[in-house]
MIDODREN-687099 format. One record per residue (C-alpha): residue in one letter; x, z, y; residue number from 1. Coordinates in steps of 0.25 Angstrom, whole numbers, always signed. Example, Ala and Ser with C-alpha at 12.3 -4.5 7.8 and 13.67 -1.06 7.14 Angstrom:
! residues 2
+------+-------+-------+-------+-----+
! code !    xx !    zz !    yy ! pos !
+------+-------+-------+-------+-----+
!    A !   +49 !   +31 !   -18 !   1 !
!    S !   +55 !   +29 !    -4 !   2 !
+------+-------+-------+-------+-----+
! end
This chain:
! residues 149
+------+-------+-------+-------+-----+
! code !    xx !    zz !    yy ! pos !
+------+-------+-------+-------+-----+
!    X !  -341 !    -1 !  -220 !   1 !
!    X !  -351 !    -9 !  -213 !   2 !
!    X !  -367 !    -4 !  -214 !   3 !
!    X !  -376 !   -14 !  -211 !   4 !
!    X !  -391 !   -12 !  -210 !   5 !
!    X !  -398 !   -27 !  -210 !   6 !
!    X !  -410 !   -37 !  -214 !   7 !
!    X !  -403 !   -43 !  -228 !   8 !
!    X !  -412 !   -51 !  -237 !   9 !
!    X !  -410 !   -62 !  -249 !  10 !
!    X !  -416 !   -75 !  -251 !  11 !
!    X !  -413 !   -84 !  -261 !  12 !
!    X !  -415 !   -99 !  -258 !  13 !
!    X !  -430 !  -101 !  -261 !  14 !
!    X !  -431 !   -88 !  -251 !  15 !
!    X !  -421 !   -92 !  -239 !  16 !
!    X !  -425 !  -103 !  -230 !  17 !
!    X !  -438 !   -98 !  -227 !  18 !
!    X !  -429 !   -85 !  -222 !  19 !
!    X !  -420 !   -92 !  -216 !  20 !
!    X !  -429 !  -102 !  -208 !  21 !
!    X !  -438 !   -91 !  -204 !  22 !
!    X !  -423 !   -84 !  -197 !  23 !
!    X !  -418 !   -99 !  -193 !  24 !
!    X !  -434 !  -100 !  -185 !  25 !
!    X !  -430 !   -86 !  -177 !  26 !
!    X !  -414 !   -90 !  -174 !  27 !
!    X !  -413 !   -86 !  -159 !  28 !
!    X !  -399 !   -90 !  -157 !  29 !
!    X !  -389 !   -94 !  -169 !  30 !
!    X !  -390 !  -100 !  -181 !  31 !
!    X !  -378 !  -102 !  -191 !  32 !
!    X !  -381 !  -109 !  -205 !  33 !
!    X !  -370 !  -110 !  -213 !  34 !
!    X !  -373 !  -120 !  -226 !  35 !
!    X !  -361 !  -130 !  -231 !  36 !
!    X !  -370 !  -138 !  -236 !  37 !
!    X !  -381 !  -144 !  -229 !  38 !
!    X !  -393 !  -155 !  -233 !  39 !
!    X !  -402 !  -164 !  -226 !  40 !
!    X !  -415 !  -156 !  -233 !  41 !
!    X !  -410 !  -142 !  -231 !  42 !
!    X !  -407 !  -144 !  -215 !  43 !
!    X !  -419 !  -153 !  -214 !  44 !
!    X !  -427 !  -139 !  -218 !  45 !
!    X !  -421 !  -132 !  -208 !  46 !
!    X !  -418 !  -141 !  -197 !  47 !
!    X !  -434 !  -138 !  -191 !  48 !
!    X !  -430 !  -124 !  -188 !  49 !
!    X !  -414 !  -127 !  -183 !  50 !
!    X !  -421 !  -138 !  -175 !  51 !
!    X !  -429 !  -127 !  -168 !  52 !
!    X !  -418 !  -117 !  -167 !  53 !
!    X !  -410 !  -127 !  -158 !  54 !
!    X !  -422 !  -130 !  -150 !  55 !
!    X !  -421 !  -114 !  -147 !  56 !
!    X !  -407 !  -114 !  -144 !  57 !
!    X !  -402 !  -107 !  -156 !  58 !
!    X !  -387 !  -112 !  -160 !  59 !
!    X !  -387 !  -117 !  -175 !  60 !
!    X !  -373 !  -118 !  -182 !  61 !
!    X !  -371 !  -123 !  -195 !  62 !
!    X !  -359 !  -122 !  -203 !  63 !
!    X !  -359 !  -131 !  -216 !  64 !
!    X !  -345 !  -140 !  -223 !  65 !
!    X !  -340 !  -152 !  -219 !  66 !
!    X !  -347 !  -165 !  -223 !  67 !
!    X !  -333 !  -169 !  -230 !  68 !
!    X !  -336 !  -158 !  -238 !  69 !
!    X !  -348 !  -162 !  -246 !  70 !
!    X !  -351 !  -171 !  -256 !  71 !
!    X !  -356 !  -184 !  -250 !  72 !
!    X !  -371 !  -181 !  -255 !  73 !
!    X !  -370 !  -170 !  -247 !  74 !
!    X !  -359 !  -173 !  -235 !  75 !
!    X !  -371 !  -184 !  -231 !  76 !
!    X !  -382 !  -172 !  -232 !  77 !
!    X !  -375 !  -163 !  -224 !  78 !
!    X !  -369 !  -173 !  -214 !  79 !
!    X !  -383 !  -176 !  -211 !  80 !
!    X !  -388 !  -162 !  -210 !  81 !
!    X !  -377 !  -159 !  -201 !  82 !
!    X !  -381 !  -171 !  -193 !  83 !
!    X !  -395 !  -166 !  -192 !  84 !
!    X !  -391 !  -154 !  -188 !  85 !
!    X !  -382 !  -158 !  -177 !  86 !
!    X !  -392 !  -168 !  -171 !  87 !
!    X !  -401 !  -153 !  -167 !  88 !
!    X !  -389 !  -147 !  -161 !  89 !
!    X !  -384 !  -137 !  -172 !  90 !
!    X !  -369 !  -136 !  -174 !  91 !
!    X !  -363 !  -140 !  -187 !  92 !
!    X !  -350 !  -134 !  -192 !  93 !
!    X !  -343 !  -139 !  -204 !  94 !
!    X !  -333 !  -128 !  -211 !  95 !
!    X !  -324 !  -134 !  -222 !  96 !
!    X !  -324 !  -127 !  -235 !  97 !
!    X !  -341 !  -122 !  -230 !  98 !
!    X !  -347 !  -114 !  -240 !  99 !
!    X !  -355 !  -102 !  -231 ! 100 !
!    X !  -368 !  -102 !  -233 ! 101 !
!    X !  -376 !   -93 !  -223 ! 102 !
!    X !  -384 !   -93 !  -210 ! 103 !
!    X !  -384 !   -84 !  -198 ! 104 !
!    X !  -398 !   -85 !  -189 ! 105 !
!    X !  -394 !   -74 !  -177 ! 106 !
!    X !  -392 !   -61 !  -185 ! 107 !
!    X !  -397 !   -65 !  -199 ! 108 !
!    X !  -385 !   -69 !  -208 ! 109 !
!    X !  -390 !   -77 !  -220 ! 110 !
!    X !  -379 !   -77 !  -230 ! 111 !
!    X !  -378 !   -82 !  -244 ! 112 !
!    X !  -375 !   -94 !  -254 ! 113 !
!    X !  -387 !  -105 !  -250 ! 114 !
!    X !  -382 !  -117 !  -241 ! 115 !
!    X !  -393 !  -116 !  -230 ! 116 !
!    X !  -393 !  -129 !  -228 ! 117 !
!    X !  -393 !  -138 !  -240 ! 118 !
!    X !  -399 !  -127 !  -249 ! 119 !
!    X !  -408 !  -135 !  -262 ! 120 !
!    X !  -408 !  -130 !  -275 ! 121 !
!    X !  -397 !  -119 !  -279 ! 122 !
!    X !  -399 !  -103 !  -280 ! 123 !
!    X !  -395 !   -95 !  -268 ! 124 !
!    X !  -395 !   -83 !  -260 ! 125 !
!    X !  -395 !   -79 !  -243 ! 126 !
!    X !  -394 !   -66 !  -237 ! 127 !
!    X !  -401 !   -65 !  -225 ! 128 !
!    X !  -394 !   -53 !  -216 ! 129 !
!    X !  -400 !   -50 !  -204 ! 130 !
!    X !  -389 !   -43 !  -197 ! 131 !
!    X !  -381 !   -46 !  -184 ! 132 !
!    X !  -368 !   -39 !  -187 ! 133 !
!    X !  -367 !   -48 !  -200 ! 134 !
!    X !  -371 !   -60 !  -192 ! 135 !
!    X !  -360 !   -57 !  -182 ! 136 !
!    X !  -350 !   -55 !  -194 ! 137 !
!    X !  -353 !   -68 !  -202 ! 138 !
!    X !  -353 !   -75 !  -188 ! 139 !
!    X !  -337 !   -70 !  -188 ! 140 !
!    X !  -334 !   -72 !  -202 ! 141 !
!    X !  -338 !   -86 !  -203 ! 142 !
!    X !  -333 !   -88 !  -188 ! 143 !
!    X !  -344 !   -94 !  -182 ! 144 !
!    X !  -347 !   -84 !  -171 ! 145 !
!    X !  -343 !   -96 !  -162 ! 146 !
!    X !  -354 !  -103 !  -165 ! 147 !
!    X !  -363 !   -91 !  -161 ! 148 !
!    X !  -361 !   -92 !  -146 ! 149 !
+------+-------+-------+-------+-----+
! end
């Protein structure tokens, strides 16, 4: 049985984006948002502090679906949120059958059922862990460790 003394809190949409950009500001080396869905107005929020990030040097993965698997309202959002993104140097993964929703800033795991980068107007909870162990294992369990080097 595993013991694990961390940092855990909740925050409900109207309470997670100021914690997560405040952790997204202090990123020192890796950043990994997993969202399958993505809009123009969500990335747009965030795109002033991943713009600063890559000016640092920190490495910033996003994994989110396919474009062929939206609908074509939002397969022409996130085409051009992923186009964005890429233009700044961050490295878009598309994973068929997507649905993870979580984000890992160095050792603080955010986990939970908000899409981080198209989230508007639905009811919904992240877990922010700040534990590297936990990190390390979600890192193995949804095989991106690659991406970390």
């Amino acid at each position: 049985m595993l013991s694990f003394n961390m940092n855990s809190g909740l925050y409900s949409q109207d309470t997670f984006y100021k914690a997560f950009q405040r952790d997204l500001s202090r990123a020192k080396s890796l950043v990994i948002i997993e969202s399958p869905f993505m809009t123009q107005r969500r990335v747009a929020c965030l795109l002033p502090v991943i713009e600063k990030l890559k000016r640092r040097g920190v490495r910033v993965v996003i994994n989110t679906k396919p474009i062929s698997e939206h609908d074509s309202t939002m397969a022409n959002q996130a085409g051009i949120a992923i186009g964005t993104l890429q233009e700044i140097g961050v490295i878009v993964l598309m994973t068929v059958g997507h649905h993870r929703k979580l984000a890992i800033i160095d050792n603080i795991l955010y986990e939970g059922s908000l899409n981080i980068l198209s989230q508007n107007e639905s009811c919904e909870l992240m877990r922010r862990i700040d534990d590297a162990t936990l990190v390390r294992e979600m890192l193995r369990f949804i095989k991106l460790e690659k991406w970390c080097k």
